[in-house]
C-alpha positions in Angstrom: 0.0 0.0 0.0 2.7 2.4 0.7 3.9 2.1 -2.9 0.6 2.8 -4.2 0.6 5.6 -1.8 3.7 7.4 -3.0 2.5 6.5 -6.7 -0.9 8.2 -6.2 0.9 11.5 -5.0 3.1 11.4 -8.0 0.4 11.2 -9.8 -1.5 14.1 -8.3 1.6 16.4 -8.7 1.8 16.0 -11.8 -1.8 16.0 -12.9 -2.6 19.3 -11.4 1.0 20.8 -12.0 1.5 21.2 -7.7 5.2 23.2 -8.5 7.5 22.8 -5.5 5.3 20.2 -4.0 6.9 16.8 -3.4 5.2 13.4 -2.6 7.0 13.8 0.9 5.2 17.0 1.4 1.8 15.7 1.1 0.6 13.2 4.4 -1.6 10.1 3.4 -4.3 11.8 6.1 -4.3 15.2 4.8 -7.1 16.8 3.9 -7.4 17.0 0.4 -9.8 19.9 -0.6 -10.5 22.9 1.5 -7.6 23.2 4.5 -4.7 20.4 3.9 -3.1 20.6 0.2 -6.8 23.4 -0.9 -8.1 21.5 -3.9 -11.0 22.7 -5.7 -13.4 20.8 -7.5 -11.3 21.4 -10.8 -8.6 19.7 -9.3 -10.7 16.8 -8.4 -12.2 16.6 -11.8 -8.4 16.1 -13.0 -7.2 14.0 -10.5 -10.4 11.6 -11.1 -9.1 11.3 -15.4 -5.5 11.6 -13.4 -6.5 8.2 -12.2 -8.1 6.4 -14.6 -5.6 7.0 -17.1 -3.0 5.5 -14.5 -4.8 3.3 -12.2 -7.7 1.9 -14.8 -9.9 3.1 -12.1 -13.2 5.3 -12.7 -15.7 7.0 -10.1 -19.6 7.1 -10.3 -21.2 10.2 -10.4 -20.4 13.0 -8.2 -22.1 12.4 -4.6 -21.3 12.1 -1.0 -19.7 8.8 -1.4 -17.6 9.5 -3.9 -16.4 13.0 -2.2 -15.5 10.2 0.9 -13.1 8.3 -1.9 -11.2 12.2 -2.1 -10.7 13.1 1.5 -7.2 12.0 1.6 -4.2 9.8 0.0 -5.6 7.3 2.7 -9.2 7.0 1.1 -8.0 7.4 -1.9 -5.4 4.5 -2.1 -8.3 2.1 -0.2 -10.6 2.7 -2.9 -7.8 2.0 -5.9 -7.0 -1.0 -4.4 -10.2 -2.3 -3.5 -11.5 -1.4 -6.9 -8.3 -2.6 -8.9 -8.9 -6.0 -7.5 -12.3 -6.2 -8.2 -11.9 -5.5 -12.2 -8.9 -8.3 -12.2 
């Protein structure tokens, strides 16, 4: 999980173009959007193609669940890796 982890926030940098941000910088239970790394709901639409393109992985439509899935590198590696081993 922890390489999946330090893969996501590569991933993340370089989809949203986070300059001077590393994937040390960012903590797995960091707040995603608002206070932690301030995402806005642009960002989240990029990250979500951000992640299909490199994890095969796609999200339902917008909704409460789904904003639980983007809370954190946590929530967000969980539902990766319990999705990616559902489509295998």
């Amino acid at each position: 999980m922890a390489e999946l982890k330090t893969k996501l926030k590569e991933v993340l940098i370089s989809a949203l173009d986070l300059e001077d941000v590393t994937p040390a910088d960012i903590k797995d239970d960091e707040p995603l959007f608002g206070t932690g790394l301030g995402l806005d709901s642009i960002d989240a639409l990029e990250l979500g193609i951000a992640i299909k393109e490199n994890f095969g992985v796609t999200f339902s439509v917008v909704n409460a669940e789904t904003r639980k899935h983007f809370e954190s590198i946590n929530a967000l590696a969980a539902y990766i890796q319990s999705n990616s081993a559902a489509q295998e």
